[in-house]
C-alpha positions in Angstrom: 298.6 55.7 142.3 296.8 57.9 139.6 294.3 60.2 140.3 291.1 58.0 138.9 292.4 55.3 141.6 292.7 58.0 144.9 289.2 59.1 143.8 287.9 55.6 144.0 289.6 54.4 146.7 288.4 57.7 148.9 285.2 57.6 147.4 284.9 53.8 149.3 286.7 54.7 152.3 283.9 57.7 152.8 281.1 55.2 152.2 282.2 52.3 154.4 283.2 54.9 157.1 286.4 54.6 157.5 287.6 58.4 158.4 291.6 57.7 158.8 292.0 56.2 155.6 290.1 58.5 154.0 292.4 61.4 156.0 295.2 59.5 155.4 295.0 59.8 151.5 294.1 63.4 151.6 297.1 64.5 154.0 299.0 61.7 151.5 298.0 63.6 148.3 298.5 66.8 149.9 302.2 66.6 150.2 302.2 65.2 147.0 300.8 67.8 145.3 299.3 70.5 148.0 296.7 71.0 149.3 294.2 72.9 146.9 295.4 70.7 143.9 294.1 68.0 146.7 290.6 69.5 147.5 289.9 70.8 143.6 291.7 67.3 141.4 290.0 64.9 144.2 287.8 65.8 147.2 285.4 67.9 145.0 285.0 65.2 142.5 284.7 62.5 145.2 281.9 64.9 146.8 279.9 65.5 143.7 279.9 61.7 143.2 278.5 61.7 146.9 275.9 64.3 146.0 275.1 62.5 143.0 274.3 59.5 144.8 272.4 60.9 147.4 270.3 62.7 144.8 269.4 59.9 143.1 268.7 58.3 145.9 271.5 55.1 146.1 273.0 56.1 149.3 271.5 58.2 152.7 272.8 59.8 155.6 271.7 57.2 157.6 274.3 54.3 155.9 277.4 55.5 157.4 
């Protein structure tokens, strides 16, 4: 899986929810490729996306 698909794929997992798959492909990526590589190539994008979303007022708090 490349990096555009993980960031989609956890991107939907936090949206819909579903916390183990999300953690899942984190701890998955992190052994892959450790841990900061993890949080700075695909959490931080995932959570600016988030943050974009919010801003702009396509998702809430209150969804998930």
């Amino acid at each position: 899986m490349d990096i555009e698909v993980a960031r989609t794929r956890l991107l939907d997992f936090i949206l819909i929810g579903e916390r183990k798959e999300a953690m899942d492909l984190l701890n998955d990526w992190a052994h892959r490729f450790h841990w900061r590589a993890t949080i700075v190539e695909l959490l931080e994008p995932v959570l600016h996306e988030i943050g974009k979303r919010w801003a702009a007022e396509n998702i809430s708090l209150a969804a998930g």
